[in-house]
C-alpha positions as CSV (number, residue, x, y, z in Angstrom):
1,X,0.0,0.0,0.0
2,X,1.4,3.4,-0.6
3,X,0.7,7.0,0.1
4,X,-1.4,7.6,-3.2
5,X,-4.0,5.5,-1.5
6,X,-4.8,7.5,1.6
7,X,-7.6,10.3,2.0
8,X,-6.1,13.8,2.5
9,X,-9.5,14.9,3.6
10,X,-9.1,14.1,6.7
11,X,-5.7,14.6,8.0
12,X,-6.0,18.3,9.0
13,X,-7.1,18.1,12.7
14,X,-3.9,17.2,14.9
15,X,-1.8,20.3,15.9
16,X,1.9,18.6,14.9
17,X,5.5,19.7,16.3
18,X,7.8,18.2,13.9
19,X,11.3,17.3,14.5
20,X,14.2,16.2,12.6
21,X,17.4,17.4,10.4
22,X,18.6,15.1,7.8
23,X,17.1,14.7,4.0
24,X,15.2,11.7,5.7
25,X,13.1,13.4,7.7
26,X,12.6,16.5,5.5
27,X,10.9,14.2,2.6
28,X,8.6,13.1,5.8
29,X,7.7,16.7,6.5
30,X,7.5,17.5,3.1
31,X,5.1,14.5,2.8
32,X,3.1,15.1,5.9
33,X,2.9,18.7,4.6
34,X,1.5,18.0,1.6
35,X,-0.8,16.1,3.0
36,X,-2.3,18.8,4.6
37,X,-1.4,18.2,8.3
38,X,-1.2,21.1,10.5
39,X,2.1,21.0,11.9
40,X,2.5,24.5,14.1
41,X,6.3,24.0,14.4
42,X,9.7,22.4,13.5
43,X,12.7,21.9,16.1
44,X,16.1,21.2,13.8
45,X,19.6,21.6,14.4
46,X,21.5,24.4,14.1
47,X,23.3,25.3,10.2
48,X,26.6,23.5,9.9
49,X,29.3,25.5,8.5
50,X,30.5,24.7,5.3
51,X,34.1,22.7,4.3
52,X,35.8,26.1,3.9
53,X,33.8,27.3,7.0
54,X,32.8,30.9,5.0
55,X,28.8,29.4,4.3
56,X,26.3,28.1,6.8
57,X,24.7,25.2,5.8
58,X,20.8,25.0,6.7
59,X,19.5,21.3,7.4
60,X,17.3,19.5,5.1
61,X,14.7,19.9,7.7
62,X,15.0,23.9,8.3
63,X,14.8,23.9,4.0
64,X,11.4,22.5,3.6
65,X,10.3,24.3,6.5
66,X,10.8,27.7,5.1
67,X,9.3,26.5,1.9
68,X,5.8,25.3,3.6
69,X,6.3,28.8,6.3
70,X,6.3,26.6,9.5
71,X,8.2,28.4,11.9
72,X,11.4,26.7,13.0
73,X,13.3,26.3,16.2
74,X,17.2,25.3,15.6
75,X,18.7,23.9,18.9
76,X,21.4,21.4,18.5
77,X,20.6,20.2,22.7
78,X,17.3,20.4,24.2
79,X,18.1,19.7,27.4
80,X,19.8,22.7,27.4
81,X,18.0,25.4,26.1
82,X,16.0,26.6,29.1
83,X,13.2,28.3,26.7
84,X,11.8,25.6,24.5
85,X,9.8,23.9,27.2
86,X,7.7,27.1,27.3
87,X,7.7,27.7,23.7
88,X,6.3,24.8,22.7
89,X,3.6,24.9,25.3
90,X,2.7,27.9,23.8
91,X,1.5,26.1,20.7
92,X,-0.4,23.8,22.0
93,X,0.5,21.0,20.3
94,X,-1.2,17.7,20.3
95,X,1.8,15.3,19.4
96,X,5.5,15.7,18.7
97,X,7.2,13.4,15.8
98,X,10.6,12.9,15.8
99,X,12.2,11.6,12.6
100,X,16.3,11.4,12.4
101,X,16.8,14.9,15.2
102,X,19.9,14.1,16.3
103,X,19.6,14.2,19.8
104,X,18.1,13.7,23.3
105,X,14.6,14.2,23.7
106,X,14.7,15.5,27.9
107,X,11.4,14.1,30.0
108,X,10.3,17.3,29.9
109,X,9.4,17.5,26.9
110,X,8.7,13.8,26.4
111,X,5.3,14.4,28.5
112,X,4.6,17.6,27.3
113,X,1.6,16.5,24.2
114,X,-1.5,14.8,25.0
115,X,-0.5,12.0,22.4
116,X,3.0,12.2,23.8
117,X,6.8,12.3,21.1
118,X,5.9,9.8,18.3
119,X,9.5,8.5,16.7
120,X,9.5,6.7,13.2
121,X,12.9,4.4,13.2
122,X,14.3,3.2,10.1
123,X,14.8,0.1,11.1
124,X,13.0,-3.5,12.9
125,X,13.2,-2.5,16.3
126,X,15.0,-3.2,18.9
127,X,17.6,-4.5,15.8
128,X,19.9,-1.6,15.1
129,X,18.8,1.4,17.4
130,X,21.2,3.9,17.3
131,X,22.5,6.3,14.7
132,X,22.9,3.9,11.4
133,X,20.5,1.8,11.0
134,X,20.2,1.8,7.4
135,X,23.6,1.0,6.7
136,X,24.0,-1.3,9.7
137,X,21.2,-3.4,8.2
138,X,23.2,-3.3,4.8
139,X,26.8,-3.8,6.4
140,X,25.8,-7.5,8.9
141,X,23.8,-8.4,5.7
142,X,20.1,-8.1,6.7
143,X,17.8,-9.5,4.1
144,X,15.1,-8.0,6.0
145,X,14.2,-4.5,7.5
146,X,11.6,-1.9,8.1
147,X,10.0,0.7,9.9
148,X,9.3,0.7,13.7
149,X,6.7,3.9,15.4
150,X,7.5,4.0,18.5
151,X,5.8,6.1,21.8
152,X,9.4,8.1,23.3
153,X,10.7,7.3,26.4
154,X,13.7,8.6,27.7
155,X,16.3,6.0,26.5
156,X,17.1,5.6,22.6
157,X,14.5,4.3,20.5
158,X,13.5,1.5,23.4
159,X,9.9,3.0,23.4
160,X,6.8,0.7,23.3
161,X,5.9,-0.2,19.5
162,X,3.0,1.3,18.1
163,X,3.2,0.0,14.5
164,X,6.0,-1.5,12.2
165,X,5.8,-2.9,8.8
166,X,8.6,-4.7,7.2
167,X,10.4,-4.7,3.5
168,X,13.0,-6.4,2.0
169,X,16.6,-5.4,1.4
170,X,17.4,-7.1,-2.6
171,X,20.8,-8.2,-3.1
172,X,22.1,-5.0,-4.4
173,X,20.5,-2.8,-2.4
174,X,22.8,0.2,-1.3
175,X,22.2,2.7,1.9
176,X,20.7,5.0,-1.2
177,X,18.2,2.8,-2.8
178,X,17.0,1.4,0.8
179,X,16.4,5.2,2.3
180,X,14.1,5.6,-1.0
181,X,12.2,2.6,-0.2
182,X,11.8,3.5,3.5
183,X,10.8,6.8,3.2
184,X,7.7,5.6,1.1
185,X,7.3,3.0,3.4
186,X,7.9,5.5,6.7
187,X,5.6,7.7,5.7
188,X,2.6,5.4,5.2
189,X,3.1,3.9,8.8
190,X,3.2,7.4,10.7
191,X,-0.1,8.6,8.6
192,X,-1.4,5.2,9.7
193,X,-0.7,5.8,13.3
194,X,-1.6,10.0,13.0
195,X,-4.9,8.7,11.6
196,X,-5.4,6.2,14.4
197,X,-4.6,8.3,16.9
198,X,-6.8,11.4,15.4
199,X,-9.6,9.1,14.9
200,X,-9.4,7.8,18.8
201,X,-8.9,4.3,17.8
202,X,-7.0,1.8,20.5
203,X,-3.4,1.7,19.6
204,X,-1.7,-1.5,21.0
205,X,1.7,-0.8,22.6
206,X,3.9,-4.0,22.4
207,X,7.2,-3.4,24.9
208,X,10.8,-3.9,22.3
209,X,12.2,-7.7,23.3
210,X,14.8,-6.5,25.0
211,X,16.9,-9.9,24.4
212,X,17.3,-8.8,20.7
213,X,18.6,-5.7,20.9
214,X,21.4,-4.5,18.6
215,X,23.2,-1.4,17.8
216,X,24.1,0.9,15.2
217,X,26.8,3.1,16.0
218,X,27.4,6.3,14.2
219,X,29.7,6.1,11.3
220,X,32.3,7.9,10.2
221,X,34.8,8.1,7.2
222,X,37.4,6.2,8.2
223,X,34.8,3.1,8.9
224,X,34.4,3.2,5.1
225,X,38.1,2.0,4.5
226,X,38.4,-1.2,2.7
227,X,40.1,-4.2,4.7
228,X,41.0,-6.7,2.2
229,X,41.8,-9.1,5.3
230,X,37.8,-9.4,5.7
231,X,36.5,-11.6,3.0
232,X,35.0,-10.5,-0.2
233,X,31.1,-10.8,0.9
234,X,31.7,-7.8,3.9
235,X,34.2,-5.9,1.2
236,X,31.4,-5.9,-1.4
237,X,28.4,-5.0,1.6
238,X,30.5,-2.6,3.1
239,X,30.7,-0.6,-0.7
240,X,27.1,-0.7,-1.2
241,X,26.4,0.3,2.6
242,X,28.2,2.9,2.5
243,X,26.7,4.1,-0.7
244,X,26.8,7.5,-1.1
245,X,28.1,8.4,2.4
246,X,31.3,8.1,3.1
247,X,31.7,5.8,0.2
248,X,33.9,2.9,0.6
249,X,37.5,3.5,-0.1
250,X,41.4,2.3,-0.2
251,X,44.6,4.1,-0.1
252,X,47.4,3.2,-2.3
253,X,50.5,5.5,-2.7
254,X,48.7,8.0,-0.1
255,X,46.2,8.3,-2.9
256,X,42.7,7.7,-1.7
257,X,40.4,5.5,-4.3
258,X,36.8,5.2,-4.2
259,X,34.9,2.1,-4.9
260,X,31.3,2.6,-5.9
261,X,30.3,-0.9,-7.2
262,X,31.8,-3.8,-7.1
263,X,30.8,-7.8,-7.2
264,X,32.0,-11.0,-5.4
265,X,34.0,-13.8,-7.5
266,X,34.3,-17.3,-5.5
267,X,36.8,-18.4,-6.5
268,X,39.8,-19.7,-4.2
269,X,43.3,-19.0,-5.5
270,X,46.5,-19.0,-3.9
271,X,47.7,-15.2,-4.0
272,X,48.4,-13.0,-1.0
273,X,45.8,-10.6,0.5
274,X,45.0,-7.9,-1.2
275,X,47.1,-8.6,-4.8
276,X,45.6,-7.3,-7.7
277,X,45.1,-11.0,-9.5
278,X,43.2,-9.2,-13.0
279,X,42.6,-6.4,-14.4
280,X,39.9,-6.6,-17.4
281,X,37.2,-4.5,-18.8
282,X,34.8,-6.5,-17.0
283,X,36.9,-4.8,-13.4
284,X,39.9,-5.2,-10.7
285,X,39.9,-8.5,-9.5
286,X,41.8,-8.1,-5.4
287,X,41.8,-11.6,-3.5
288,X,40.8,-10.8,0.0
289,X,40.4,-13.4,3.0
290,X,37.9,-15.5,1.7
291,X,37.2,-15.0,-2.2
292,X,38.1,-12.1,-4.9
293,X,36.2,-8.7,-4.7
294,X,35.8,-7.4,-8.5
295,X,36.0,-3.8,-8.3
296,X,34.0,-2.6,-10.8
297,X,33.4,1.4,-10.5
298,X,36.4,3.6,-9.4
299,X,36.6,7.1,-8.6
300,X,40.0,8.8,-8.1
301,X,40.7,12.1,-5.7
302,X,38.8,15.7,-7.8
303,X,37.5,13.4,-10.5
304,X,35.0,11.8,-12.0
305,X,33.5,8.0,-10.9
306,X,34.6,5.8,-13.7
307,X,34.4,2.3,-15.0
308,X,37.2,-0.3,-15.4
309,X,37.1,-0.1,-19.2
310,X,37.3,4.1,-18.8
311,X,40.5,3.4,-16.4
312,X,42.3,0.8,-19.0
313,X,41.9,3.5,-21.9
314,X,42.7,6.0,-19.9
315,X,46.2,4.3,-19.4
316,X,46.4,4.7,-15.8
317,X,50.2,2.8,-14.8
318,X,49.0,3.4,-10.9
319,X,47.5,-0.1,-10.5
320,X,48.4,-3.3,-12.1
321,X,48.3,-7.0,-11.6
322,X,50.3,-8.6,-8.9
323,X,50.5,-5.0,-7.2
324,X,49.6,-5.8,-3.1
325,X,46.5,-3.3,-1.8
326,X,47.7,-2.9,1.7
């Protein structure tokens, strides 16, 4: 079922504080916005500074917020900004949902809504709470995943379930492809649960099994470095995982290559870690711990991503076979 098939008629009621940052949860406000929901307010973090720190960057959230005139509070802690309990009693809002913020939600604000915070999780709850879930899910080879609603409490995403529905992550899925897929998905769950909630129907909270927990730390760059000592099944999930951010990568000659796609080759043959065994049009075959990785998309430092038939005619004498990717 997707969004097309709801009614828009009657989804104007609630009074909605939304809050999140990333491009995640902006194509949820956006959605929820265009669905005519009243949402009185947005809480987002504060602008980032650009790379050569002369620009502030607005979040994804703040964007579409100025677009749709909602006004917009930008606090990076809200435990610590001694004015937004007040503010946001002000609006009396009925519910609070929190997609992707960033941070803490305090008990005071937790309690503040009649319907209480309302967080939509990217992910089969209580596997992969925490910062990463898409990726995690991609990364430990998940063939399933989903979205999870959950009523706030004051520890991460450990609230009581109030809906989830599931989908499945296809072979070549990448962290790209599978945010695309839950957003449609995401968004049809909270409307399901805004609707029950606005038309007073019983909403069954089911407490997370707590035996089944798993985490998904936040990632940074440097996790995105290829270990050809792992074996070619992580290598080739940890490319498409961490597809298009940070982009999974490996140094050679202090120059920093991307990998963008790559395959796995069975095969067994009797050549170090990490040797370059082919190169062909067809990619860069590297044995690794258990099988060969065949990079097949490159993208070298200021330039364009590239196939391995680009990089043979383009006479690159950088990598060859029987080089060693250490």
């Amino acid at each position: 079922m997707t969004t097309q098939t709801l009614n828009k008629n009657n989804l104007k009621k609630l009074k909605i504080i939304f809050s999140g940052t990333p491009i995640f949860a902006a194509k949820h406000l956006q959605s929820l916005a265009n669905y005519k929901y009243n949402i009185v307010a947005v809480i987002t973090k504060k602008n980032n500074k650009s790379k050569r720190g002369s620009k502030t960057i607005e979040s994804p959230v703040k964007k579409i917020a100025k677009i749709y005139s909602i006004p917009t509070f930008e606090i990076n802690c809200l435990s610590k900004d001694r004015k937004i309990v007040e503010n946001l009693k002000k609006l009396n809002a009925d519910v609070m949902i929190v997609v992707a913020y960033g941070s803490i939600v305090p008990h005071s604000i937790l309690n503040l809504f009649p319907f209480g915070c309302i967080n939509l999780h990217p992910s089969l709850l209580p596997r992969w709470r925490g910062a990463s879930p898409i990726s995690s899910s991609i990364l430990f080879g998940d063939k399933i995943t989903g979205i999870t609603i959950i009523r706030m409490n004051e520890s991460i995403d450990s609230g009581k379930i109030m809906f989830s529905s599931k989908c499945f992550i296809k072979k070549k899925e990448t962290s790209y492809s599978l945010e695309k897929k839950l957003f449609k998905l995401g968004i049809y769950c909270i409307i399901r649960v805004l609707k029950k909630i606005e038309h007073k129907e019983p909403i069954k909270l089911i407490s997370q099994n707590e035996s089944l927990t798993t985490y998904a730390k936040k990632f940074k760059k440097e996790n995105a470095r290829i270990d050809w000592n792992k074996t070619a099944c992580y290598i080739e999930r940890l490319i498409r995982a961490f597809f298009p951010w940070p982009i999974g990568y490996f140094i050679f000659h202090n120059i920093k290559i991307k990998v963008i796609q790559s395959s796995v080759i069975n095969n067994k043959k009797t050549h170090k870690i990490g040797e370059i065994i082919k190169i062909s049009k067809k990619g860069i075959q590297v044995n690794t711990k258990n099988g060969i990785i065949l990079l097949k998309k490159i993208q070298f430092p200021g330039k364009k991503i590239i196939s391995i038939q680009d990089f043979i005619n383009s006479n690159k004498k950088l990598l060859k076979t029987g080089i060693i990717l250490n």
